[in-house]
Structures are given as structure tokens and as C-alpha cells.
VEXDREN-2710 file (C-alpha; in Angstrom, 1 decimal):
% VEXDREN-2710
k/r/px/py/pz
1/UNK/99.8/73.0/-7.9
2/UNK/101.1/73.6/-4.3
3/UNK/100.5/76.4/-2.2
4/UNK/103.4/79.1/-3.0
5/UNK/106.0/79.9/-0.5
6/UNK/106.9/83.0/1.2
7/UNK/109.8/83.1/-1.4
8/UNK/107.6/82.9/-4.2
9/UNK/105.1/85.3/-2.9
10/UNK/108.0/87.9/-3.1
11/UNK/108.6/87.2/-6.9
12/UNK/104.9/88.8/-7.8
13/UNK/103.8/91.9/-8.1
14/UNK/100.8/93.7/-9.2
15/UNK/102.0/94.2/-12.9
16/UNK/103.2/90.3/-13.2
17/UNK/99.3/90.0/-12.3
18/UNK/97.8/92.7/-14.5
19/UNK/99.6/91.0/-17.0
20/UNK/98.6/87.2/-16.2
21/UNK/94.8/88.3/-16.5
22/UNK/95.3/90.1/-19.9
23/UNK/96.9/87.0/-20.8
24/UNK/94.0/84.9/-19.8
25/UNK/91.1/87.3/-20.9
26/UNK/92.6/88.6/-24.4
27/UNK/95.1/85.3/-25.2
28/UNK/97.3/87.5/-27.3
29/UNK/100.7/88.8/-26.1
30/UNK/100.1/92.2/-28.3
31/UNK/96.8/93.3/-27.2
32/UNK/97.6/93.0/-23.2
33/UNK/101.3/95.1/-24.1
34/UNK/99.3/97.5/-26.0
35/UNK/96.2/97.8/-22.9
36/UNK/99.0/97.8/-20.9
37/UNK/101.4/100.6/-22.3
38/UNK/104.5/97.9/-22.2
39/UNK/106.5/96.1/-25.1
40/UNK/106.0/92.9/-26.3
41/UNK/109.6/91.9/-24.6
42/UNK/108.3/92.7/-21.5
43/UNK/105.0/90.7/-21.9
44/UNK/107.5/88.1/-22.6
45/UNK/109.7/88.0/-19.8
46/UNK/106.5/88.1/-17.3
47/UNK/105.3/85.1/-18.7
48/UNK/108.5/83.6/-18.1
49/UNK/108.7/85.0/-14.7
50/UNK/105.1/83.8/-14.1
51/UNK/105.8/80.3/-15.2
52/UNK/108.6/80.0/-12.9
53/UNK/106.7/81.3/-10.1
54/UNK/103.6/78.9/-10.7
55/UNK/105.5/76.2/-11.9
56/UNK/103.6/75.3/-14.9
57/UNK/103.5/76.9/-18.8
58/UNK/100.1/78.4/-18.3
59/UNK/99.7/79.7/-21.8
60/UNK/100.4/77.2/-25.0
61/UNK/100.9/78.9/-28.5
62/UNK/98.6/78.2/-31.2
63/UNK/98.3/79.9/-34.6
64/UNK/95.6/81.7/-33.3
65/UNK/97.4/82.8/-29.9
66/UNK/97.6/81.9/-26.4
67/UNK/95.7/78.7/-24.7
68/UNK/95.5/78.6/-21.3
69/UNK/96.3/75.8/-19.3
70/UNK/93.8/74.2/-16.7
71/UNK/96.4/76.2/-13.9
72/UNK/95.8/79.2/-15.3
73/UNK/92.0/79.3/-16.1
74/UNK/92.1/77.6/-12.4
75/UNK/94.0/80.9/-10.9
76/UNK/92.0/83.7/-12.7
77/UNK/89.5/84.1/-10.3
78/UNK/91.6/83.9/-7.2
79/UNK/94.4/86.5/-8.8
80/UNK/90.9/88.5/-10.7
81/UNK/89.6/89.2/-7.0
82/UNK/92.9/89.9/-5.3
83/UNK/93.9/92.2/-8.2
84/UNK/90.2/94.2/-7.7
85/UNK/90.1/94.0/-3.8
86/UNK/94.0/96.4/-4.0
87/UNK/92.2/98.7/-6.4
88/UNK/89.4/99.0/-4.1
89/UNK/91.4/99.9/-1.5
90/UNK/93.7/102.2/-3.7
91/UNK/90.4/103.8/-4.3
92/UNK/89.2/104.6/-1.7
93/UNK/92.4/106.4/-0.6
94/UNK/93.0/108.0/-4.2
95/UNK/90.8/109.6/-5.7
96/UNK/90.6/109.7/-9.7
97/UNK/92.2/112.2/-11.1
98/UNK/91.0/112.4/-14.9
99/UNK/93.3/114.9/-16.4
100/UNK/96.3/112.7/-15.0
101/UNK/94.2/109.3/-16.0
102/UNK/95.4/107.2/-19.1
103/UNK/94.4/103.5/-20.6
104/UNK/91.7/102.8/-22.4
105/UNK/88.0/102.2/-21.2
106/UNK/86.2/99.7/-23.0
107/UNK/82.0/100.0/-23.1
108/UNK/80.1/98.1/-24.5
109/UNK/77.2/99.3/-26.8
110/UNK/75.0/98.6/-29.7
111/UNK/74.1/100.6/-32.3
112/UNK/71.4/103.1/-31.0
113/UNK/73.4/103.5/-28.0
114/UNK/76.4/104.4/-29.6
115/UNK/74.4/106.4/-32.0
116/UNK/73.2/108.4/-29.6
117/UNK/75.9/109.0/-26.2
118/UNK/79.2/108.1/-27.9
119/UNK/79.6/111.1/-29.7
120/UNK/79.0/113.4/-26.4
121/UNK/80.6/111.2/-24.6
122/UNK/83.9/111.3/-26.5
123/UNK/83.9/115.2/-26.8
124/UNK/83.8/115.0/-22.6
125/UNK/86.6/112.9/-22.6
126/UNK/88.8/114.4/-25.0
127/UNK/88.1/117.5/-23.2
128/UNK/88.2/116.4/-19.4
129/UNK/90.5/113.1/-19.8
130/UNK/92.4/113.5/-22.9
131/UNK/95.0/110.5/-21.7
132/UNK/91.6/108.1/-22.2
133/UNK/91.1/106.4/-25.2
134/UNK/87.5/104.9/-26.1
135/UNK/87.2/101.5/-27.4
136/UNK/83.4/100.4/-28.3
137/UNK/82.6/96.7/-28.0
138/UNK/79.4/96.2/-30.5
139/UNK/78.3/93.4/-28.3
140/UNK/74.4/92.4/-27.5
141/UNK/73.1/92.0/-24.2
142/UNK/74.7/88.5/-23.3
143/UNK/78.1/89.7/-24.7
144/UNK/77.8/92.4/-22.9
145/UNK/76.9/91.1/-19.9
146/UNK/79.6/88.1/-19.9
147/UNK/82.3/90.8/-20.6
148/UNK/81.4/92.8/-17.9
149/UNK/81.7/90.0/-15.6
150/UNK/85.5/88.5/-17.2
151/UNK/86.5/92.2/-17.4
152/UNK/86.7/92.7/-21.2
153/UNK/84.4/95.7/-21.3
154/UNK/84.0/98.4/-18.2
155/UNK/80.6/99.4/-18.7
156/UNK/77.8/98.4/-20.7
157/UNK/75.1/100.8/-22.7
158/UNK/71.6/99.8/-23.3
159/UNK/68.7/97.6/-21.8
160/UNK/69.5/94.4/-20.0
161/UNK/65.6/93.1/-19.1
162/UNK/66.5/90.7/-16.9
163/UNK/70.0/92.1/-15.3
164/UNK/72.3/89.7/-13.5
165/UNK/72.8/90.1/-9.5
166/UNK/76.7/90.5/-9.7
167/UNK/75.8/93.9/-12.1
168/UNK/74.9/96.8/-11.0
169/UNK/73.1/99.8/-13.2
170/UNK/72.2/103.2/-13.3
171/UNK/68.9/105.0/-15.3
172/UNK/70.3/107.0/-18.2
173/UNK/66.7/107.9/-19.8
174/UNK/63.6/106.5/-20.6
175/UNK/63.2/106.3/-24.4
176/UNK/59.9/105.9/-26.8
177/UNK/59.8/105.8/-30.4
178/UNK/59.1/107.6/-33.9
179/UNK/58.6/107.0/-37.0
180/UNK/61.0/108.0/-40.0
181/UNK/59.9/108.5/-43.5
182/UNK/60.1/110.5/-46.8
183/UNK/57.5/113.1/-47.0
184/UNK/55.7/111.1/-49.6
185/UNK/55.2/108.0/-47.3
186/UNK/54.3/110.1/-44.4
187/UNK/52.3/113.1/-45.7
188/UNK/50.3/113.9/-42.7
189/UNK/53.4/114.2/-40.6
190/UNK/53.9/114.6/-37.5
191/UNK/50.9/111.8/-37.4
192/UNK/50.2/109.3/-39.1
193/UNK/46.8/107.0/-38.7
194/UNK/47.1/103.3/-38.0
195/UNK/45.6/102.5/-41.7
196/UNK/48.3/104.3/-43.5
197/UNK/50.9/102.8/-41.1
198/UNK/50.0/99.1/-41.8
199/UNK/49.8/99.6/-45.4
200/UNK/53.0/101.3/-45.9
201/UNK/56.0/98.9/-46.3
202/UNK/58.3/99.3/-43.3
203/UNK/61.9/98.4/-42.5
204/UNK/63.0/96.4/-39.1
205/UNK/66.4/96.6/-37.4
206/UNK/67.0/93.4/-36.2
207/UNK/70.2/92.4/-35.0
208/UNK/69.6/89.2/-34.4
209/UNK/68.0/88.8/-38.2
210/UNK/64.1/88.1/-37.2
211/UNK/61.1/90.2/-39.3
212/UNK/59.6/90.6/-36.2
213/UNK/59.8/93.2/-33.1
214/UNK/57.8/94.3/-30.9
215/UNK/56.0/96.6/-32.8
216/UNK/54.4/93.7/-34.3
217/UNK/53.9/92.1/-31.2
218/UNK/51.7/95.6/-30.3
219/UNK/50.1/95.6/-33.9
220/UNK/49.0/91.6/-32.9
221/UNK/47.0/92.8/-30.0
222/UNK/44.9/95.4/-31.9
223/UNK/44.3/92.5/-34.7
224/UNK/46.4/94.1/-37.2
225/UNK/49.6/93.6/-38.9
226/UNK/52.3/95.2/-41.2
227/UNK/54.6/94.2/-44.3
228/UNK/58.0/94.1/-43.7
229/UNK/60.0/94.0/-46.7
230/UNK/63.8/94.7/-45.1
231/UNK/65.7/93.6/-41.8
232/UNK/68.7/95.3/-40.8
233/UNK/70.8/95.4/-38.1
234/UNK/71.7/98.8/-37.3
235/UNK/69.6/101.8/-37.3
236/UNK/71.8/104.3/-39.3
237/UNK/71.7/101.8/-42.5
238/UNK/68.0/101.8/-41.9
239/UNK/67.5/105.3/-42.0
240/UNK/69.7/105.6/-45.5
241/UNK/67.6/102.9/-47.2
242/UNK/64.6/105.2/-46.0
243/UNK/65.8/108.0/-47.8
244/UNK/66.2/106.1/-51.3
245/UNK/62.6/104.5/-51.3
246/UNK/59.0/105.2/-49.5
247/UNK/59.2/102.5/-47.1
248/UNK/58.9/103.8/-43.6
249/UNK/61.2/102.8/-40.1
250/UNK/60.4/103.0/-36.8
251/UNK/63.2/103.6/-34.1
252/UNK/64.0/105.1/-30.9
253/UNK/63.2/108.8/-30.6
254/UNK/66.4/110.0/-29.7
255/UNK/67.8/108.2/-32.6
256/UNK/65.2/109.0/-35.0
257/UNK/65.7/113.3/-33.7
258/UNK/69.0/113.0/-33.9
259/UNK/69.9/111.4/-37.7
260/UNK/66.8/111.1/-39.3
261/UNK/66.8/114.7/-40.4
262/UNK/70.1/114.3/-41.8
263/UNK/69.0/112.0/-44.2
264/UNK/66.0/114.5/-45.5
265/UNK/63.4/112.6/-43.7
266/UNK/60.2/113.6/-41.8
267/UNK/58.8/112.1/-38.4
268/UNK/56.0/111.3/-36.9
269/UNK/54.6/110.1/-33.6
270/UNK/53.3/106.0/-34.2
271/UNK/49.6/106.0/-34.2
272/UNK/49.8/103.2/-31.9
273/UNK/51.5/102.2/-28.4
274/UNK/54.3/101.2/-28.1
275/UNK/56.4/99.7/-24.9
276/UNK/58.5/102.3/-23.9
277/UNK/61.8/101.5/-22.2
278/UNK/64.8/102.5/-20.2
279/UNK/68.2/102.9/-21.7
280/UNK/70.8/102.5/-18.3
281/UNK/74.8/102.1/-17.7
282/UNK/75.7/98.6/-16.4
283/UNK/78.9/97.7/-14.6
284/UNK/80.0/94.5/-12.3
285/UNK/79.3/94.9/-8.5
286/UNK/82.8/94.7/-7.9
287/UNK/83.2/98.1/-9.6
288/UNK/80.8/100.0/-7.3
289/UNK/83.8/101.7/-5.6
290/UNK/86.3/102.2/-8.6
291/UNK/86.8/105.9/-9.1
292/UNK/87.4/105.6/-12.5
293/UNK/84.0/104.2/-12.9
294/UNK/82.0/106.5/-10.5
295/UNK/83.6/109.4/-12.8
296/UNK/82.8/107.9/-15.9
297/UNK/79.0/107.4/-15.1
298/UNK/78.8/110.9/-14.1
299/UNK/80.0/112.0/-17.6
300/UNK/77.4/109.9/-18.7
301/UNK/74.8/111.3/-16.9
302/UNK/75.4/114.8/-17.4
303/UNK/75.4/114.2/-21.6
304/UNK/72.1/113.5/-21.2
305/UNK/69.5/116.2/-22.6
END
């Protein structure tokens, strides 16, 4: 592809790129229109506008939507940072005004997470930012960090051990763990001693499907073990399958304080140590000066008890 003329500089605009990257990161005409608040005509006639202008189809149909060409995946990341380097500069000369603000913002989160700050979070947004909508992407940790970075999600939720250099992150809270039980497998609550906790039959979330966490990891170091008889992959499922039989979970406090009561269960401290660990909001470094994203962190620190 040649380098565009003066002429052909003129026939682009910021919405013929806005639209050129939904294109490339969502391949379907209907999701960028709807992102986007436009109709699927218009969609159309950008793409036609955009193949004139770049001289090539950039986006073949399939049954299961768009396919990028090898110009287009080649011009996302020049038109990605010229798109974010105006709305730094918009920024820092507008400031975000959330009662005027619409769109949708798009976080990332798994289970506990979304358990635990989604609910508060919404209620600050309907109230504060009702033009917002909230879409949760239930995404793991490489997910999340890979739509971060390719701008499918705005902000991530949860723990990222080993975070990559282009993303940037901010301490929510440190978090511990409890165990959840029916009265009858924890009769001694709040405690519970280390015998009656490795003979009990427990249940695991696991999203990725392993028996094993790191509960067992800390049980290994003491020269004990436990029996699990049930993996699952989010904690709310967990805690219903607690309240039908006597086997016992352990989950993240906040979690565990926050449902587990709901479902007629008791807690109780573990009787043994386990790694505690920091639940923070992640977002790409080229977001450290968006608006939009400074005031949405601040709603999510404030949520926080």
C-alpha cells in the first residue's frame, strides 16, 4: 500500500477510524453500529468509504463475519495509536463529564470479582452516569489481559501475578479467606480445627477444572491433605451446592460475608494459613490520562468498604 495523499488524508475522519478499529477488533458490522450508536447503513457506507480511501477490501465476509485483510490487521496499530494519542489530547483539555457521558464500558471480571464490586458499582453508575451501560467480559487473567491491550475490555478486575509493563493497576483491597458450611459440618463455628477441616469433604472453584488450589498447596506443607469431592467454576454455584449437602467451601472473605448467609450457611476462619492476596483495577498504559478511566477508578475505589 502507498503512502496516502494529501487528498486522501482529507477523506478520513475520526469516526471512519472509530469505525475501522471496531471492525478489526469485533469483525461484525452489528456489534461496532451498536458500540457506536450508528446504523448498520452507516457502518456500511464507511467501509466503503474506507476501502476507497485505502485502496484495498480490508474486511472479507464469511458466515461467521468480517476477516481482515493483511492491510488492515497491518493498519490497526498505526490508526489504534493515532486514534488514542487525539483522545489524550481531548483529555487533557476536556474534562469528563459523567452525567453528559454515554457508550458502554466494558470490564473485565471473573466471578468473585463481579460477585463482589459489580453490584455497587452499577448502583454508582446508574446514579452518577446513567448514559453508561456496563458490559462484564467473564474473561481469566490472559483474556483479560490481551483485551486490555486490543481494546476489547476498559479495565480489568482481579489479580494479575505477574502484570504486563504496557498495564497499569491500582490496589482495590487485600483479601483473605473463609470457610462456608452448614452448621452441621461446621459446628464449632466461627473455628474450626485442622482435623475436622481435612476430614470434611470440601468443594473447589476451579475455573480452569483442576482439584487442586492452593489451599492444597498450604495443606502439603503441613503434611496433610483434604478430599475433594466437587470442582466448580464459580463461587455462587459453590455456595448453593453447600447449602444442599455437608460438604464445606472455602472462598474469598468478602465473597463468603457477602452471599454465604444468603444461602443459610455459617463461617468460620480456616484453621490454617492461607496466602492472602490483592484484588486491583488494571488498565493499558495508554489509558493513564483518559478521563473517563481516571473517573471510573475512583468509583471503584470509593465502593470499597
Amino acid at each position: 500500500m502507498s503512502d496516502l495523499s494529501k487528498s486522501e488524508l482529507r477523506r478520513l475522519d475520526l469516526t471512519l477510524l472509530l469505525i475501522f478499529l471496531g471492525l478489526v477488533r469485533h469483525r461484525k458490522a452489528a456489534d461496532v453500529a451498536t458500540d457506536l450508536g450508528l446504523t448498520p447503513s452507516a457502518i456500511s457506507q464507511a467501509l466503503q468509504r474506507l476501502r476507497a480511501v485505502f485502496k484495498d477490501e480490508l474486511f472479507l465476509r464469511h458466515p461467521y463475519g468480517l476477516e481482515p485483510t493483511a492491510t488492515a490487521l497491518a493498519l490497526e496499530q498505526p490508526v489504534a495509536q493515532a486514534v488514542e494519542a487525539l483522545r489524550g489530547a481531548l483529555g487533557t483539555a476536556r474534562a469528563f463529564d459523567p452525567e453528559r457521558a454515554e457508550g458502554i464500558v466494558r470490564i473485565a471480571a471473573l466471578d468473585g470479582e463481579q460477585a463482589v464490586l459489580v453490584p455497587p458499582l452499577t448502583a454508582r453508575l446508574r446514579a452518577a452516569a446513567p448514559g453508561l451501560r456496563l458490559s462484564v467480559l467473564p474473561f481469566g487473567r490472559g483474556q483479560a489481559a490481551e483485551a486490555l491491550s486490543d481494546g476489547r475490555a476498559d479495565l480489568m478486575l482481579g489479580v494479575l501475578w505477574e502484570p504486563d509493563p504496557a498495564m497499569s493497576s491500582q490496589l482495590l483491597y487485600e483479601e483473605g479467606f473463609l470457610v462456608a458450611g452448614r452448621s452441621k459440618a461446621l459446628p464449632q463455628a466461627p473455628q474450626v480445627t485442622l482435623d475436622d477441616y481435612c476430614n470434611a469433604d470440601h468443594i473447589l472453584i476451579s475455573p480452569g477444572g483442576d482439584l487442586r488450589g492452593i489451599v492444597d498447596t498450604a495443606l502439603e506443607a503441613l503434611g496433610r491433605s483434604r478430599r475433594i469431592v466437587l470442582g466448580l467454576p464459580a463461587f455462587l454455584p459453590a455456595l448453593a451446592v453447600a447449602a444442599r449437602c455437608d460438604a464445606i467451601v472455602t472462598l474469598p472473605a468478602r465473597v463468603a460475608r457477602s452471599f454465604a448467609p444468603g444461602f443459610g450457611l455459617v463461617l468460620a476462619e480456616p484453621p490454617l494459613t492461607i496466602r492472602r492476596f490483592n484484588i486491583s483495577v488494571f488498565w493499558h498504559r495508554r489509558n493513564d490520562r483518559d478521563p473517563r478511566i481516571l473517573w471510573l477508578r475512583q468509583q471503584l475505589a470509593a465502593i470499597i468498604p
